[in-house]
Structure formats: structure tokens, C-alpha cells
N, C-alpha and C positions, 0 to 999 in steps of 0.2 A: 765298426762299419755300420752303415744307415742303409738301408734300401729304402725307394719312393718310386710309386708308377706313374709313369709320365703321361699324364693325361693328352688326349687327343689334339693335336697342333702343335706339342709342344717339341723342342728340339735343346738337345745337351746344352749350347749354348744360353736356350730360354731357362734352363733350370739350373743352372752355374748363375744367372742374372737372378733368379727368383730366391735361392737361397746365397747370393753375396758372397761367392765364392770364386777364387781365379777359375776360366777355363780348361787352364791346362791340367790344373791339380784333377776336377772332375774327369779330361777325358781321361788320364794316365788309369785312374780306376776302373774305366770301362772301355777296354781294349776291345771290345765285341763290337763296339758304336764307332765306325769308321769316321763318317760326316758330322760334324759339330751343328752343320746344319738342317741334320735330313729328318722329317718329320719320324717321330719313337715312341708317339700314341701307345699306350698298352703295355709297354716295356719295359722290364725295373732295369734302376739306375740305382749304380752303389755309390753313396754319398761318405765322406769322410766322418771317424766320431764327434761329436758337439764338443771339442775341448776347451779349456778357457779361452787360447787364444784367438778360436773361433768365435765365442760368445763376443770377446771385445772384439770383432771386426762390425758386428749385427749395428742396427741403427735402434739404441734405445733413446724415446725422447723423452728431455730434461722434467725433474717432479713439478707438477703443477704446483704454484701459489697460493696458501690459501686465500679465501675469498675474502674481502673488507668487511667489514662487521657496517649494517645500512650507516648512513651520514647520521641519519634525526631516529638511532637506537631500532630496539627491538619493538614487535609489536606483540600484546599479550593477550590477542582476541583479536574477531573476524575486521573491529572498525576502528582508527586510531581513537583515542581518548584523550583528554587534558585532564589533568587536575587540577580540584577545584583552588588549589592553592596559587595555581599558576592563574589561571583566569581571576582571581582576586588582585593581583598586579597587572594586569591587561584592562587598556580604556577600549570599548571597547565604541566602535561606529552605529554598528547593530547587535543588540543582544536580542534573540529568539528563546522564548520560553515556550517551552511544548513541541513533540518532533511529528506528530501526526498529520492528518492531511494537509491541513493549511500551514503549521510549520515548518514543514518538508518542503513545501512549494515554494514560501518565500524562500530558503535558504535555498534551495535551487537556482532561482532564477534571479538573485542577488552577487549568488558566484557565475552566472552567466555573464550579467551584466559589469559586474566587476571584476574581470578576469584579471588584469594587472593594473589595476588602479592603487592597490595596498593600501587599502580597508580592512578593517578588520571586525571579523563574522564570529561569532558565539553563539551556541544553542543548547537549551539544558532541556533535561527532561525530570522528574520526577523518577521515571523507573528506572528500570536496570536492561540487560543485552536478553532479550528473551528469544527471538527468533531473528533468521538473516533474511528471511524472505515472506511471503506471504504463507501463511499456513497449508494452504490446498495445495501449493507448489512441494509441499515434503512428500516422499513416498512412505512413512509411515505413519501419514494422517490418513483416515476414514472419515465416513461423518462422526462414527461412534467417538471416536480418538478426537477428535476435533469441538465435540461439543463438549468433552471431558474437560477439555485446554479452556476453550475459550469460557467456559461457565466455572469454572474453579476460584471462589471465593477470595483466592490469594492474589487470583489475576482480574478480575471483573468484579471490581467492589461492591457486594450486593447493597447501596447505602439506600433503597427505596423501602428498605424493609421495618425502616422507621420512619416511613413520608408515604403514611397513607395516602394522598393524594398522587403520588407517581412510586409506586409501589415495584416496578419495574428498572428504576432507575438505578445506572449502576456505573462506575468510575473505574479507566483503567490505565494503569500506568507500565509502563513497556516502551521502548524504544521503535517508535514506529505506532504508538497507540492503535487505535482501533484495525488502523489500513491494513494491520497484520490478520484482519479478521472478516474485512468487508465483504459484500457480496458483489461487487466489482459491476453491477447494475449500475449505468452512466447516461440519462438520458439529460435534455437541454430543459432546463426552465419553461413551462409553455409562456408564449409573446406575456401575452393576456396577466400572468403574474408578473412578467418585469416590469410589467407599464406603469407598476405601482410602486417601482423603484428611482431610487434619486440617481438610475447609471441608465443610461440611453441599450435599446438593444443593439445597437450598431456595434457599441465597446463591446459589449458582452459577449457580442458573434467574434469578436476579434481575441479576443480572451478564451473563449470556448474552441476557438480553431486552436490554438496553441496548445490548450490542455486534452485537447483529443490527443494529436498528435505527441507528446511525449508521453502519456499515458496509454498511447497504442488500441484505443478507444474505437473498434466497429463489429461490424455484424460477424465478423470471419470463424467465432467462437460455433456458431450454431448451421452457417452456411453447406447446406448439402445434405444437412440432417430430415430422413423421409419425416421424421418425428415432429419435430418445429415444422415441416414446410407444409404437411395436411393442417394439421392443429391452426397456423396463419389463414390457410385459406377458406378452412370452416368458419374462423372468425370476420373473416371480411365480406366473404358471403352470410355471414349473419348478424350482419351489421356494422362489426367493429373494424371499420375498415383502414384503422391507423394502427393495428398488431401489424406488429413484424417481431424476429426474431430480435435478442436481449443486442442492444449497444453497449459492449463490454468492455470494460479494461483489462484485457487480457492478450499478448503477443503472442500469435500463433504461426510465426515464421520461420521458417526451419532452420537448422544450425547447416551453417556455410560458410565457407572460407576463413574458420580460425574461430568464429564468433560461434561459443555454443548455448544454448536457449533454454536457460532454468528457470529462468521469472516469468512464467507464461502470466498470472495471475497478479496484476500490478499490487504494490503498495511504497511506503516511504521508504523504503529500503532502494527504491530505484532511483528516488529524488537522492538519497544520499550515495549511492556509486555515482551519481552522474555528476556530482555537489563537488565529490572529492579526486574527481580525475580533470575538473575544470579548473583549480585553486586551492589554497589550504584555507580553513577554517576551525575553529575549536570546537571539539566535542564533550559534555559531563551528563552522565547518568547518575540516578540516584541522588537527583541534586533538588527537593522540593522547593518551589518559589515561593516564599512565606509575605512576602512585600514589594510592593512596587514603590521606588524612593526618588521620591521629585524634591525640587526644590525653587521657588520662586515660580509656578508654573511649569515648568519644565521638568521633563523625565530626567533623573541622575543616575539610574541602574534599579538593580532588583537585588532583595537579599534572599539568598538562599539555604538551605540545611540540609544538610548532608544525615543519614541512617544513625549516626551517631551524634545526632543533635546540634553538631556545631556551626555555626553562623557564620557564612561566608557575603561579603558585600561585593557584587558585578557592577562596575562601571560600566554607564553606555549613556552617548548620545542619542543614543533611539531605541525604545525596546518594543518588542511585538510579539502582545500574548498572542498564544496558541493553545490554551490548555483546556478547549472544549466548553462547548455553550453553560456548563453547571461550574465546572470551578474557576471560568476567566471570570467571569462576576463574582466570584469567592472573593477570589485574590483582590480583584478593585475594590473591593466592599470593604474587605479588610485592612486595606492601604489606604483606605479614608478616600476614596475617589465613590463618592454615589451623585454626584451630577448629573442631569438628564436621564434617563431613565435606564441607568445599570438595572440589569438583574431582572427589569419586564420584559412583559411582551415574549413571557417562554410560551414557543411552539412549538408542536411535533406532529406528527400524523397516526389520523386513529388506526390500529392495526387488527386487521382480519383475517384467521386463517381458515382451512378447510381442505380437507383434500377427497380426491374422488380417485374411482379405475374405470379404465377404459379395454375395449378387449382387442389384446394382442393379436387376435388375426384381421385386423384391417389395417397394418402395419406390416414391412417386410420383414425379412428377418434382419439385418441390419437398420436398426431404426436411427440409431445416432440418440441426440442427447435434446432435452427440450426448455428451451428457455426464449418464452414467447411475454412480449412487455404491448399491453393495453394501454397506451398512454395516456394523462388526462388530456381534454380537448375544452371548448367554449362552453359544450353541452354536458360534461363529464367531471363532475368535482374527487375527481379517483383516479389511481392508476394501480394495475392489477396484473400482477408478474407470474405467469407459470412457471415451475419447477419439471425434474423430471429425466428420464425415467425415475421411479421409487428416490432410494437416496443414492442415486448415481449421475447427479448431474454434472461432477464430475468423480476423473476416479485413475488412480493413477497404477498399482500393483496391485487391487482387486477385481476378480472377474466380475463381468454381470452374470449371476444366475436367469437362465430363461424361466419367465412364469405365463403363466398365464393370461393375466391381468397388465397393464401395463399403470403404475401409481400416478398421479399428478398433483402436487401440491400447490394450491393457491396461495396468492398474496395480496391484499386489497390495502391500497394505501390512503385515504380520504382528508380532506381539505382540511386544516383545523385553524378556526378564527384567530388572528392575531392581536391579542385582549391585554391589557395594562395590567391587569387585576392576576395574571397568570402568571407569576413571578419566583425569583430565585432571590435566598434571603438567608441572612448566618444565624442560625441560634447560640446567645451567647452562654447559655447555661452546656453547653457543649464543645469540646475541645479535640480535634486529633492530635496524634500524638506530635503532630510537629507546634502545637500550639494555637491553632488556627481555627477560628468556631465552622463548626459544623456547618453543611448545609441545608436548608430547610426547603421546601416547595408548597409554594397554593397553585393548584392545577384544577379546572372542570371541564370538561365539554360544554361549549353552550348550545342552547337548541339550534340553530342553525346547523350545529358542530352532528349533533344526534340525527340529526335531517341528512345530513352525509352519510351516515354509518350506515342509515338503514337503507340508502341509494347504494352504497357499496356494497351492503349483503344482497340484494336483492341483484346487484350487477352480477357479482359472485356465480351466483346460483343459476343465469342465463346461459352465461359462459361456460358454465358448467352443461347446460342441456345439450346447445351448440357444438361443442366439445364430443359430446355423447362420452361424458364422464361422469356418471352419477354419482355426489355426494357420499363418503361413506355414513354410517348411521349407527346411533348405539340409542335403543329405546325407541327407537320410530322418531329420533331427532338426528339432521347430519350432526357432523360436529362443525358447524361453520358456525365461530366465536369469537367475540372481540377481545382481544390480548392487553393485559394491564398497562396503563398509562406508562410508556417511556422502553417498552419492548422493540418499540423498531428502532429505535437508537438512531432513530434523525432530529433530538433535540437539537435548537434554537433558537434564533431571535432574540436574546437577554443579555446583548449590547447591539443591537441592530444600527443598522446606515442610516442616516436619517440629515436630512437640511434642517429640522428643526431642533436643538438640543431637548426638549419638551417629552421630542417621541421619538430618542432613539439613545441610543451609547457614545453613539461615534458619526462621524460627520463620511462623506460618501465614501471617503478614500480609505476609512477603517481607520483615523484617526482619533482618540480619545476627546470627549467634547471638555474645556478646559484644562488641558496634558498636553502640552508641544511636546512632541516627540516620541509620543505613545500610541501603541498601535493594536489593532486587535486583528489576527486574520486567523476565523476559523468558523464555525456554525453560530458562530455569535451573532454575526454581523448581519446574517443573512434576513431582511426583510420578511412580508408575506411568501412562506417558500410554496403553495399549493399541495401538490403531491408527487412532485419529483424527487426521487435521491437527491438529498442533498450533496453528496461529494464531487462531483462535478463543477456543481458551478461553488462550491466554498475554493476547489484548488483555481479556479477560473478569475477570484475575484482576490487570493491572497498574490498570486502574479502579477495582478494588476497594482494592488497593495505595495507589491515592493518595486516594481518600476516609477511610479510614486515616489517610491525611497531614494531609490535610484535618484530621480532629478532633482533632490532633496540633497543629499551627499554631494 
């Protein structure tokens, strides 16, 4: 015998239906309960014992199926992968070498464009699977943690350490190269630098609308913050009246309706979720591009090496380097492509740092985060980025500690002349290990170039008064210093656009000058850049690149 209290509403009848049993059999047990129907709230009710025959009346439902093992196999990491054996029997339409900014972009907006057209898209990278998303986006990155990653010899090639001349400069291979690392600062070309471009600003604006928007590109990072919003309006009341706070690549949209929101801090990692839920394409890591293989004029593919040396050859009808303004000029150099001026005209911007404090009670206590962008202007060969609070300008599972003081790091970015003579070149008495001579650098400032630096230390230090953030000092000197050639990692220009083969790499569209089918989209290409981040407009002008390709296909 079972007893069970019959919860409130319930009646003999309801609980002869709840437990699937005749009514007669339950009332016969409970002779006390006249009404089958009369409510019995609170009441025990003597239920018969759970015998077999009881069990088989119960409703058990049939064993689930197992599940089908996926159509196209398992996956053995966060992004599907090809191997390189497979892509050696694949022609391919577009082979993409390098996955970083500008090879992210093309391959994005190549599978936009060619959703079911069945083309077929390849893209290799040198590195291997390092991170899924941008760095700042992990909760166990800090700044400490962060500088530990991203300056780690194994990940950031120190190779400026034997090029005197760019002594800063450094190569990084990863799946998503730099973008995993950037500082997501995104402002537009000022006019005044594109004018001296072989591309109208009209495209440009049409190109930069696009790349806002999928890289989620506006003010909304810093919007509200008392901290950016004093700091802007000290600066416009003190002249600089084109601060505002940073134009970011960063989505700050909240998670709703199923969609939840980890990539606040864009990189290529977005270009490829977005690459791979539009079409399929091939993906290989760990696949060095050693050559680019033409024949007759014409691009015929790229040979590649894989970690264990062996020589794989990719078919394509069209290939398009991406592997950053120092090794796409390797690679041409080394595939016997030195036509029109591969490998000149390397430019960067001279970098200045400096940090000052400001005092915490003219600030509420909720300050917010400070990231305020001086942009260059007509009158202005610089552009000069606050940081801030300290190293919290952002900060995901660490508190801010209250201090005192509140930090502010500078940033001074200045114009650096676009000169023939500044060039990228292979030493042959030098080989890495895939075979491939070294790269070498002749870099100077020219005076022009020094006329800048000292316009921008001296801006520096205004904005500093303005601010009422005085410089810190060690010896009765701030520390406000200019950082070794190739530290701000906006090299380019060392296959630039150009109408004339004479004075550039590549012809407007980032095609190879003598190479049908060759294509260069990445900080190569980029003309006179001023003193804007270049990521911006590199992913603005590789979209455009591959619509090009697009009407080319």
C-alpha cells in the first residue's frame, strides 16, 4: 500500500488520471472518500503497491537514437581546418596568404560576395591557432598578462635586433596576426593625405562606411565617461578642438535575444565567424608562403612549408598577399618579382611616449575609462591618443584600486616622409629556417621627419598643461621619449598604389605591377599614410580589393 496527499483542487478521480490507474480500483481503497469528485485537498489517499503489472500500464517513452556523427566529420579545435594535402589537389579561384587585417577583410567580403557562386577561397597563414578572439576580450588577460603574450619572443619576432636601423621591428605569426593584439584606435585618413592617392575620397568614404560598420567602429566605448568627457572639453577649450573621445572597434551592445556579446574588442577572428557562417572556404595554419609561382605573367599559385619542411604547391588563379608591409616584399623579393618599387618607400610613424597625473578630486568618483584621440588636422602633422585611468583602460575581472592621483598615458603619432631610399631588402648571406633570406631595413628620419617629432613633443607637453596632468619626471627630466623605429607597428608603404609602376608596387586596385592575378591587401599598399592608424583604412581598401576580384571572377 502507497499513501499520497492530495494536493489542493485535486479529486479521487484527478489522482486515479495522474497516477493511470482505473477509478474503481483507487475508490475501492478509500471507502472514507464518498465523491470521486469532491475536492480532497490535504487528505491521504491509499494508492495500490507499484507492482509489475502496474509499471507496464505507466507510459515509458521509446530509447532515444543516437545522434548522426556531423556529415563533413568531427572538428578538433575552435575553427575548421584543411590540410595542406588537401589544398595541394584544390585550383584554387583566390588563394589568400596571411589572415590578419587585410586578409581577414578580403576573405570576408569575397564570401559575402560570393555566397553561391562556387568559387573556391583558400587562405594560409604562417602561424598556428593562438587565440579565438582578441586578447583584451579574455578574462584572464591584464595589462601585465598581456604584455607578457603579446612581447614574448616566440610570439612577436624580435627580428629588429639585428636591423639597427628599425631596431623595433618585429614579425608575428598567429592566426589573426596582429588584430589579436591591436589597440582597436580607428580613425579616417585626414582628406588632405588621400588627395595624394591614386583612389578618389568619395570610394574611400564608401569603403570606410562599410568598414565601420562591420567592425562596430564609434564613440560608444568611452560615451558617458565623466573622465574622457572633462579631459575633451579642457582640450577644445584649449585649442584642440577636434578631440573627441577614441573611434573604436569595439561592440558595446548588450546580449539580447539569444545573441551573447564576447567580442567586445574587434579582430580577425570576427572576419572569420562571419566568413564561415556565409560559405565554406579552406583554412591551413602553420603553412609558410616560401614563393609566389607565376608563369607567363600570370600568377599560378604559392608554394608553401609546412613546420616539418615539406613543400606543398597551391594552385590559384589569383593570389593576395597579406603578410604585412616587411615580409609581402620578402616574399616578392624572393619570388623574383622586384618591379617598380617592391620593398620602398617603408613608412611608419614616429612614436612618442610620456605619461603624466592628474588629481583625483576634480573627477567624481565614478570616472569611467579615458580614451580621448587628438586627431591630425591641415595645421597638425600628429595625432596624439590619451590612455587611462593608469593601466585600466580597460579591465575585465580586476578591480580598480582608488588612488589618488589619476595616470594618463600619452601617445604622439607624427608624419613620417614617404622616401624611396627607406626600403625593405633580403640579406642573402641569411636564411630562416624555411629557407628564405632574411629581412634587412634602411630606415632614417629625414629632417623634415625630426621637425615633426619636435612639433609633437612639444604638442605632447601643451596637452599635458591643458589637461593639468603634469608630466612625470625622473632627474628634473619628464619621461616624454621617442620610442625605437618600428614600435608603433604601423609599418608601410613597401608595395604601395601607385599609377606609375616607377613609384609604387602595385597599380590602385593592389594589383601586382607586371603579375596578372596578384594582389597585395595589407599595410603595403598604403600610400603617404600621415598619422592615422592605419587599420582602418588598410581593412577599407582590402574590400575594396576584393570587390575588384569580385568583378574579375
Amino acid at each position: 500500500m502507497r499513501i499520497c496527499i492530495a494536493s489542493d483542487g485535486h479529486t479521487l478521480r484527478a489522482i486515479a488520471d495522474l497516477y493511470q490507474m482505473p477509478l474503481d480500483e483507487v475508490t475501492a481503497l478509500n471507502p472514507h472518500i464518498a465523491e470521486p469528485d469532491r475536492n480532497i485537498g490535504g487528505s491521504a489517499v491509499n494508492l495500490p503497491p507499484l507492482h509489475r503489472d502496474n509499471r507496464e500500464r505507466l507510459y515509458i517513452p521509446p530509447d532515444c537514437q543516437p545522434a548522426p556523427e556531423p556529415e563533413t566529420g568531427y572538428l578538433d579545435q575552435w575553427i575548421p581546418l584543411t590540410p595542406l594535402e588537401d589544398m595541394e589537389r584544390t585550383d584554387y579561384d583566390v588563394l589568400i596568404v596571411g589572415t590578419g587585417a587585410g586578409g581577414s577583410a578580403v576573405l570576408w567580403r569575397l564570401c559575402e560576395q560570393l555566397r553561391a557562386k562556387g568559387k573556391r577561397i583558400g587562405i594560409v597563414d604562417a602561424g598556428g591557432l593562438l587565440l579565438p578572439t582578441h586578447a583584451q576580450n579574455l578574462p584572464t588577460i591584464n595589462v601585465k598578462r598581456y604584455v607578457q603574450l603579446f612581447t614574448n619572443p616566440k610570439l612577436s619576432i624580435p627580428i629588429g635586433k639585428r636591423i639597427p636601423d628599425f631596431p623595433a621591428a618585429t614579425l608575428l605569426h598567429a592566426l589573426g596576426g596582429r588584430t589579436l593584439f591591436w589597440s582597436g584606435v580607428s580613425p579616417r585618413m585626414h582628406p588632405s593625405v588621400i588627395s595624394q592617392w591614386p583612389v578618389s575620397l568619395k570610394e574611400m568614404n564608401y569603403y570606410y562606411n562599410i568598414a565601420e560598420e562591420i567592425m562596430k567602429i564609434s564613440r560608444a566605448y568611452t560615451e558617458g565617461s565623466a573622465l574622457t568627457q572633462q579631459l575633451v572639453k579642457r582640450l577644445r577649450e584649449g585649442g584642440y578642438t577636434e578631440a573627441s573621445g577614441f573611434p573604436l572597434a569595439a561592440d558595446t551592445s548588450p546580449t539580447r535575444y539569444g545573441r551573447v556579446q564576447s567580442n567586445v574588442f574587434f579582430s580577425a577572428m570576427n572576419f572569420f565567424g562571419y566568413s564561415l557562417n556565409l560559405r565554406p572556404f579552406d583554412l591551413a595554419v602553420n603553412a609558410y608562403a616560401t614563393k609566389v609561382l607565376s608563369q607567363g605573367g600570370k600568377v599560378a599559385g604559392v608554394e608553401v612549408k609546412c613546420r616539418n619542411q615539406r613543400s606543398y604547391f597551391l594552385q590559384a588563379r589569383n593570389v593576395v598577399i597579406s603578410a604585412g608591409a616587411l615580409e609581402t616584399p620578402q616574399l616578392l623579393l624572393h619570388s623574383g618579382i622586384q618591379g617598380g618599387a617592391v620593398g620602398h618607400y617603408l613608412t611608419n610613424h614616429s612614436f612618442l611616449i610620456a605619461h603624466g597625473l592628474m588629481d583625483r578630486e576634480n573627477f567624481p568618483e565614478q570616472m569611467g575609462t579615458l580614451g580621448v584621440l587628438i586627431p591630425q588636422t591641415e595645421g597638425q602633422p600628429f595625432q596624439i591618443q590619451l590612455y587611462g585611468p593608469g593601466e585600466y583602460f580597460w579591465y575585465s575581472y580586476e578591480e580598480q584600486p582608488l588612488r589618488k592621483d589619476v595616470g594618463v598615458r600619452f601617445e604622439g603619432f607624427g608624419i613620417v616622409e614617404s622616401r624611396y631610399e627607406n626600403r625593405v631588402y633580403l640579406d642573402p648571406n641569411r636564411l630562416n629556417e624555411y629557407g628564405v633570406p632574411e629581412i634587412q631595413i634602411d630606415f632614417s628620419y629625414s629632417d623634415r621627419d625630426r621637425e615633426i617629432i619636435e612639433v609633437t613633443a612639444r604638442a605632447i607637453e601643451r596637452v599635458s598643461d591643458i589637461i593639468e596632468a603634469p608630466l612625470l619626471t625622473e632627474n628634473g627630466r619628464s619621461d616624454l621619449c621617442l620610442m625605437p623605429a618600428g614600435q608603433d607597428n604601423h609599418v608601410s608603404g613597401t608595395c604601395r598604389m601607385s599609377v606609375n609602376p616607377a613609384l609604387g608596387g602595385t597599380d590602385p586596385y593592389g594589383e601586382v605591377f607586371g603579375i596578372s592575378g596578384l594582389f597585395v591587401a595589407d599595410n603595403s599598399v598604403l600610400p603617404p599614410i600621415g598619422a592615422s592608424n592605419p587599420t582602418l583604412t588598410t581593412v577599407a581598401l582590402a574590400m575594396r580589393t576584393a570587390d575588384y576580384l569580385t568583378l574579375r571572377l
